[in-house]
N, CA, C and O atoms as a GROMACS GRO file, in nm:
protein
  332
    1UNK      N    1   2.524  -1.408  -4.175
    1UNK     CA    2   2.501  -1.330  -4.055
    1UNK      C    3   2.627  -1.337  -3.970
    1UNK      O    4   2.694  -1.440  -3.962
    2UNK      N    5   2.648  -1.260  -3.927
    2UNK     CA    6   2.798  -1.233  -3.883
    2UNK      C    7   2.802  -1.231  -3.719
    2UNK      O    8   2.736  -1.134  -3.683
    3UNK      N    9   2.855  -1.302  -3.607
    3UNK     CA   10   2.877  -1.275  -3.470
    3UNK      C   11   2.786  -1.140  -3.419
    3UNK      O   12   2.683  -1.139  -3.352
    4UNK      N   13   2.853  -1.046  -3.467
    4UNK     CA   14   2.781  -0.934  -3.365
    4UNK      C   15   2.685  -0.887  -3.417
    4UNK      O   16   2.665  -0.773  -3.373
    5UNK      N   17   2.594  -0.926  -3.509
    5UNK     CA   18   2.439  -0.912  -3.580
    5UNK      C   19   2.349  -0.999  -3.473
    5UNK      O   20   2.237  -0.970  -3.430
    6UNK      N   21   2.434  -1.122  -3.440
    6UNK     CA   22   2.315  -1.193  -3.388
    6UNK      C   23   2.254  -1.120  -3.231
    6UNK      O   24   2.296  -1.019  -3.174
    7UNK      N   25   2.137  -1.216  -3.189
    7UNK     CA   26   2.129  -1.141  -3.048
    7UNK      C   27   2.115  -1.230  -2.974
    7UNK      O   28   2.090  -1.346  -3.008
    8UNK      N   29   2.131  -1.184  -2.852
    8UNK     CA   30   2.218  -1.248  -2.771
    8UNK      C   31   2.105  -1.399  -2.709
    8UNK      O   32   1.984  -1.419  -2.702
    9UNK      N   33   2.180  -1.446  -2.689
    9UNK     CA   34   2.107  -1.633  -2.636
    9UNK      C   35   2.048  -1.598  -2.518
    9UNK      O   36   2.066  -1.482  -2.480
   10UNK      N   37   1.980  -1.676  -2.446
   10UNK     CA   38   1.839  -1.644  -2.331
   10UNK      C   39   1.910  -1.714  -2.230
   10UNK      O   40   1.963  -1.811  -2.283
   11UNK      N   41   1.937  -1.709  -2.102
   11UNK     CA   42   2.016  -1.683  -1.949
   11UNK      C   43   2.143  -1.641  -1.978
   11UNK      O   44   2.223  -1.725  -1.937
   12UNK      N   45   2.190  -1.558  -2.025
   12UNK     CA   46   2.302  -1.509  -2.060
   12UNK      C   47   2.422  -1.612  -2.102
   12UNK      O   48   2.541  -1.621  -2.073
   13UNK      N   49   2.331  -1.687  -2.187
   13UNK     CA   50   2.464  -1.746  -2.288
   13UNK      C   51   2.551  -1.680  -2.414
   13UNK      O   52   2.524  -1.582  -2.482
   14UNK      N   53   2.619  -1.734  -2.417
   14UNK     CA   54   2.700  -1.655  -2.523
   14UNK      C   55   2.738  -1.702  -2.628
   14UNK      O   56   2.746  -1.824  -2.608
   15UNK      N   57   2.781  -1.669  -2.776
   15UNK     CA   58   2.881  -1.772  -2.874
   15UNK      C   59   3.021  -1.838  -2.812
   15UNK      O   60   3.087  -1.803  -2.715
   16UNK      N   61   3.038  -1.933  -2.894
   16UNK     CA   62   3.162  -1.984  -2.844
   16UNK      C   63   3.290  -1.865  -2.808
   16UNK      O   64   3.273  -1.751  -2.850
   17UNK      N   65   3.406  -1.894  -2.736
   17UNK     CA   66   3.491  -1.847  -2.742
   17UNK      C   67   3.444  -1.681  -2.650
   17UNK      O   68   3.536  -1.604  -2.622
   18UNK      N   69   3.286  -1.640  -2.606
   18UNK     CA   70   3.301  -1.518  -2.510
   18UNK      C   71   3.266  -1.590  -2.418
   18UNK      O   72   3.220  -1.704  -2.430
   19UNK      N   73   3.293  -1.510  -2.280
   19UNK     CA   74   3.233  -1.570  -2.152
   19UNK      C   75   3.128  -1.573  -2.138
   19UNK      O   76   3.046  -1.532  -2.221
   20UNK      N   77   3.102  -1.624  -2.028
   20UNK     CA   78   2.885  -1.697  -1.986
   20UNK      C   79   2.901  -1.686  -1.877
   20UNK      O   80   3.006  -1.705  -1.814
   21UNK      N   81   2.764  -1.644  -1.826
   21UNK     CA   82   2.748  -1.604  -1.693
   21UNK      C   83   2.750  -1.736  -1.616
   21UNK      O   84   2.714  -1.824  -1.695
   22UNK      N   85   2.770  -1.773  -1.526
   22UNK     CA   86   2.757  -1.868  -1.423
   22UNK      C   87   2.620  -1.927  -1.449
   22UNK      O   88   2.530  -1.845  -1.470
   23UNK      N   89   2.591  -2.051  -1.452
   23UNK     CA   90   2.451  -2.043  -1.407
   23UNK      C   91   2.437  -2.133  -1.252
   23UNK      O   92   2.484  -2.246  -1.233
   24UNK      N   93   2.369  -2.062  -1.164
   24UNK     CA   94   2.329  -2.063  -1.028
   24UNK      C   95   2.270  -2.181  -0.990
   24UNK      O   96   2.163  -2.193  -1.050
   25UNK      N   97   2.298  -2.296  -0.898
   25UNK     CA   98   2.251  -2.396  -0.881
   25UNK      C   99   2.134  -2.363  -0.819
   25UNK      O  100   2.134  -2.257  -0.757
   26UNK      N  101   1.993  -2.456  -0.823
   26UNK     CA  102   1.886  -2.395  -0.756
   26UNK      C  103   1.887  -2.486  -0.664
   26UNK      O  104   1.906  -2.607  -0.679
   27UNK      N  105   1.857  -2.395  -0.517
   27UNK     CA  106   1.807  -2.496  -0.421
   27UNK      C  107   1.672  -2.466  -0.345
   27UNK      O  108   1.615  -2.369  -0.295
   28UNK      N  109   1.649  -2.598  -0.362
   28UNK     CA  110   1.546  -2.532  -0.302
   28UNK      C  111   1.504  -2.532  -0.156
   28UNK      O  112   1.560  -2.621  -0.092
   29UNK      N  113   1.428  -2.462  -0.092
   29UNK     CA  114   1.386  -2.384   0.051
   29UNK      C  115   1.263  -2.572   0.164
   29UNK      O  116   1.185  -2.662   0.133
   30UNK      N  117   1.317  -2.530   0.257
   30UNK     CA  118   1.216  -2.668   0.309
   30UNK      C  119   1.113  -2.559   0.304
   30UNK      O  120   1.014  -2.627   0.277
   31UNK      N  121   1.058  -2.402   0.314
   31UNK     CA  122   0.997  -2.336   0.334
   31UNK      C  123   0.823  -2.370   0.247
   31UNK      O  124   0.834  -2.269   0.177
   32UNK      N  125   0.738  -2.407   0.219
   32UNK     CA  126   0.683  -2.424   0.140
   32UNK      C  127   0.696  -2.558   0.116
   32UNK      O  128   0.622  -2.567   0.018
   33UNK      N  129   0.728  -2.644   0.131
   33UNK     CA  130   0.704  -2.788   0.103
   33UNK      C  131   0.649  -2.842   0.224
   33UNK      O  132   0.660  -2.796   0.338
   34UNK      N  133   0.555  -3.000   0.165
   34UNK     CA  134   0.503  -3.014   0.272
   34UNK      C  135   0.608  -3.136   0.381
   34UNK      O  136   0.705  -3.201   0.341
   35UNK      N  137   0.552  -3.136   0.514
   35UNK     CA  138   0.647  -3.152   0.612
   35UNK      C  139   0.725  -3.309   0.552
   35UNK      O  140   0.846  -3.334   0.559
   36UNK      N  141   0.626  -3.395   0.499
   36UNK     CA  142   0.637  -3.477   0.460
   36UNK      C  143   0.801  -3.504   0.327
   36UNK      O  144   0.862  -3.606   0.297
   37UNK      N  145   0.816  -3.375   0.288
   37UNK     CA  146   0.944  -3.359   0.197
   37UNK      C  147   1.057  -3.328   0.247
   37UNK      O  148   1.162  -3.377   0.208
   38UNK      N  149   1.047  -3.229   0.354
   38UNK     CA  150   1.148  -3.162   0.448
   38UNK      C  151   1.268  -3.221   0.423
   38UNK      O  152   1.260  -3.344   0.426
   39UNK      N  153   1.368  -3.180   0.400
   39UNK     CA  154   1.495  -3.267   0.391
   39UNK      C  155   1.537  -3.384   0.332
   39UNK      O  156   1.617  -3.467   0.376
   40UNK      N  157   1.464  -3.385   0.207
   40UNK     CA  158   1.436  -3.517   0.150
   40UNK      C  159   1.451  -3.476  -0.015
   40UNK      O  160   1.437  -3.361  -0.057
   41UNK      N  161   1.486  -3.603  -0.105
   41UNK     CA  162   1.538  -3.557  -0.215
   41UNK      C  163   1.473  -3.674  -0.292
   41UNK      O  164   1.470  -3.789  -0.249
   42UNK      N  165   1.412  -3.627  -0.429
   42UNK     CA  166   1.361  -3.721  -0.526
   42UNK      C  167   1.450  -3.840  -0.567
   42UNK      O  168   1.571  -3.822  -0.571
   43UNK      N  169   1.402  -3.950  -0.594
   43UNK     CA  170   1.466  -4.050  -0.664
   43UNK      C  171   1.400  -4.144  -0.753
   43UNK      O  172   1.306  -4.208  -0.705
   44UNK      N  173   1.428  -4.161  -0.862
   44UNK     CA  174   1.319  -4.194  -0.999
   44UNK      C  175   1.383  -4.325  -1.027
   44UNK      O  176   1.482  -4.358  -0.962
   45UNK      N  177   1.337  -4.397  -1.111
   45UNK     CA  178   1.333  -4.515  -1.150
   45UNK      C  179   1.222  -4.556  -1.269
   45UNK      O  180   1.103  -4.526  -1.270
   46UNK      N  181   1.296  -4.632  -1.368
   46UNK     CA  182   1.165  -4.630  -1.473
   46UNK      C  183   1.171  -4.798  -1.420
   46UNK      O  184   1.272  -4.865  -1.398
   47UNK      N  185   1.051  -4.831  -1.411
   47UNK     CA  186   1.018  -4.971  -1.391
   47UNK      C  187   0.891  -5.003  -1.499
   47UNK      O  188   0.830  -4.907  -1.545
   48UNK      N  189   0.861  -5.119  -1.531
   48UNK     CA  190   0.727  -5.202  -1.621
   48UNK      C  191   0.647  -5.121  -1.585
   48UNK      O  192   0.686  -5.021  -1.525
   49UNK      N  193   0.481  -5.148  -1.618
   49UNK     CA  194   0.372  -5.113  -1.550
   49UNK      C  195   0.311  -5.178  -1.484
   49UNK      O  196   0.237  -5.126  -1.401
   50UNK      N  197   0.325  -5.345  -1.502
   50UNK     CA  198   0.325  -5.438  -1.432
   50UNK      C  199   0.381  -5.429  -1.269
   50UNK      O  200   0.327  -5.475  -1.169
   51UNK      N  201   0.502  -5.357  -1.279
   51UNK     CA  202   0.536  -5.349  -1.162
   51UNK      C  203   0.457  -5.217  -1.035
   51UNK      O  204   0.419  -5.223  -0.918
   52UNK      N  205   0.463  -5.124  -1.124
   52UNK     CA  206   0.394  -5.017  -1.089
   52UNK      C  207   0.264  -5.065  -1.004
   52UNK      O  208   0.250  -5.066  -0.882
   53UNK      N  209   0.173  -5.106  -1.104
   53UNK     CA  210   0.089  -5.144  -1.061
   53UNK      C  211   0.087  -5.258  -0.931
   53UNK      O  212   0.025  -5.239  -0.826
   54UNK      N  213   0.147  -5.347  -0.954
   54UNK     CA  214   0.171  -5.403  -0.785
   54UNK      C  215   0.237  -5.352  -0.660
   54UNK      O  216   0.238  -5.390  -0.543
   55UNK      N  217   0.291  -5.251  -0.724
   55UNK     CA  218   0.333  -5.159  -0.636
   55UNK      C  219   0.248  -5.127  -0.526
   55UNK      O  220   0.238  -5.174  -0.412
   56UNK      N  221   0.154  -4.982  -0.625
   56UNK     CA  222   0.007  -4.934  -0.598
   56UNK      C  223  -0.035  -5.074  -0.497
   56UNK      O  224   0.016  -5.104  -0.390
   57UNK      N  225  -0.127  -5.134  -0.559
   57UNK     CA  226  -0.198  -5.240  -0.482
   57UNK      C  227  -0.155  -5.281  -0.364
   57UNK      O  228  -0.230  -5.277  -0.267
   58UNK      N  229  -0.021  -5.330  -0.356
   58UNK     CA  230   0.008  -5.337  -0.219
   58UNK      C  231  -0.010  -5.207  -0.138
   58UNK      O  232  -0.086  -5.188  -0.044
   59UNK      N  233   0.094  -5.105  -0.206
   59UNK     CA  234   0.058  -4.995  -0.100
   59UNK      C  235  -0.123  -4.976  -0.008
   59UNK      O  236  -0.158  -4.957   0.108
   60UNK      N  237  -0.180  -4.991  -0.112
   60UNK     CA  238  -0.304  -5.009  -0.065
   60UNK      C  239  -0.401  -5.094  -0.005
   60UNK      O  240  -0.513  -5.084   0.045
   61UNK      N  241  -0.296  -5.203  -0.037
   61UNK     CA  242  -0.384  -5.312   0.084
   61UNK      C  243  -0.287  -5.333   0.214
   61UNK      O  244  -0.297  -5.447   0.258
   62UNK      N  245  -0.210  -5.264   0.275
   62UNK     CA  246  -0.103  -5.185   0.390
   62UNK      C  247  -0.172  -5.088   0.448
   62UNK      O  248  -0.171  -5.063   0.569
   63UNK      N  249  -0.242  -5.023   0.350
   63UNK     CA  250  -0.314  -4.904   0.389
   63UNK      C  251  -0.194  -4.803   0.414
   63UNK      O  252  -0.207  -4.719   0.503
   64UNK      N  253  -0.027  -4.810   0.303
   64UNK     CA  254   0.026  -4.705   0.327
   64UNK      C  255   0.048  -4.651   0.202
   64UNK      O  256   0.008  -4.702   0.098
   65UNK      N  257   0.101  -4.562   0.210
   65UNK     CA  258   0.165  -4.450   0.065
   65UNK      C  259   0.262  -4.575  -0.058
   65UNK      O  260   0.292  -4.690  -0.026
   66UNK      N  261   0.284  -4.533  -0.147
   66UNK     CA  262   0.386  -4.606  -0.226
   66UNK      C  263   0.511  -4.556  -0.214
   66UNK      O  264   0.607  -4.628  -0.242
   67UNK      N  265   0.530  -4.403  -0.162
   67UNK     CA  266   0.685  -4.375  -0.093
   67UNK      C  267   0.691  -4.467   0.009
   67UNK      O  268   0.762  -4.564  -0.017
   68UNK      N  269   0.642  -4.467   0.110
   68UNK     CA  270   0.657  -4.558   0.225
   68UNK      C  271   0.697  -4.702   0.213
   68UNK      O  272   0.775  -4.768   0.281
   69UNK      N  273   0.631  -4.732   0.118
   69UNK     CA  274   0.698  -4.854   0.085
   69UNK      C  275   0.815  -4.905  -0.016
   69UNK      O  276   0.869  -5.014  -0.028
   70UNK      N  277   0.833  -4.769  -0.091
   70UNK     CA  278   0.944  -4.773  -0.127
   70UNK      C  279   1.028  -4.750  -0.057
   70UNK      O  280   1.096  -4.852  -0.051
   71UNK      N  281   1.072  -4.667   0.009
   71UNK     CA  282   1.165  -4.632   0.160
   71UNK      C  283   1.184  -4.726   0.259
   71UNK      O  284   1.280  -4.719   0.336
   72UNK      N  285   1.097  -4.819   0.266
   72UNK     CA  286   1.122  -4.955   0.326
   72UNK      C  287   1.172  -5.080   0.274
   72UNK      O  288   1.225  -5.174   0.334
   73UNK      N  289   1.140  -5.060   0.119
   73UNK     CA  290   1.240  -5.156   0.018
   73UNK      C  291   1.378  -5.074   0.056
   73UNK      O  292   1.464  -5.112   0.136
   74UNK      N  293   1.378  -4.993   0.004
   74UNK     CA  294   1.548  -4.930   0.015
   74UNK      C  295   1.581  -4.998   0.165
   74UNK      O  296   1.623  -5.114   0.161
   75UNK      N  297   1.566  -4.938   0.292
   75UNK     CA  298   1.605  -5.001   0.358
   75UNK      C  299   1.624  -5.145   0.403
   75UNK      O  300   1.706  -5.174   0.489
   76UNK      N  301   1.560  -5.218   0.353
   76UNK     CA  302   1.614  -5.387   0.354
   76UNK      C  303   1.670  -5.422   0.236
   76UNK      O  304   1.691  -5.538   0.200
   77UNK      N  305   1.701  -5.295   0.159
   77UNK     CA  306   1.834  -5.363   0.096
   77UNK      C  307   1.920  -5.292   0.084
   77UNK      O  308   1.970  -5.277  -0.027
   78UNK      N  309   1.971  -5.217   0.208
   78UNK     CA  310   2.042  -5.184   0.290
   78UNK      C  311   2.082  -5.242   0.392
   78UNK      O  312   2.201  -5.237   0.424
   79UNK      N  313   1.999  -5.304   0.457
   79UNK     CA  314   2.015  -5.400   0.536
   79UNK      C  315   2.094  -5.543   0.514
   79UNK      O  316   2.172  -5.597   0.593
   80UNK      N  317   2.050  -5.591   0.381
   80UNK     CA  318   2.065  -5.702   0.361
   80UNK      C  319   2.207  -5.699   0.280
   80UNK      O  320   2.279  -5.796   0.306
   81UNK      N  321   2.269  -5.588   0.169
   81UNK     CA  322   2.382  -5.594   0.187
   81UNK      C  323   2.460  -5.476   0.227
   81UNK      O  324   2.533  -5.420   0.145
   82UNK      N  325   2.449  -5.428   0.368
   82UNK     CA  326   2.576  -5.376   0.462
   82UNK      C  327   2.543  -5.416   0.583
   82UNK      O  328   2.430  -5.390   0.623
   83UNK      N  329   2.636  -5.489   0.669
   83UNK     CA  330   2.626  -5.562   0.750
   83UNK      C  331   2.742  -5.508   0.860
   83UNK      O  332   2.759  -5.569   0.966
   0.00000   0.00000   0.00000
């Protein structure tokens, strides 16, 4: 099968050696998220399940979210090394 038999690749990619369209960074809108996300950006971590789970539990015997208390780990160790 020869270059110009094939058809063409899906977001406008191309074979080697022709040009490709840009592809467009997505951003996304605070519009539609809830207030709680507003200006705020994911951050992942694979941890045990062991940990997970004590995670959870505390969050819940705080009576707060498990972001919340992750956002408060980050900050004391922020705290603890920049001084």
């Amino acid at each position: 099968m020869s270059a110009t038999s094939r058809r063409p690749l899906p977001g406008g990619l191309h074979l080697a050696g022709q040009t490709t369209t840009p592809i467009r960074k997505l951003e996304a809108k605070a519009e539609g998220k809830p207030p709680s996300r507003a200006n705020k950006v994911q951050v992942g971590a694979f941890v045990s399940d062991e940990t997970r789970r004590k995670l959870k539990m505390l969050a819940i015997e705080q009576g707060r979210s498990v972001n919340d208390m992750i956002e408060e780990s980050f900050q004391m160790l922020f705290d603890k090394y920049t001084t």
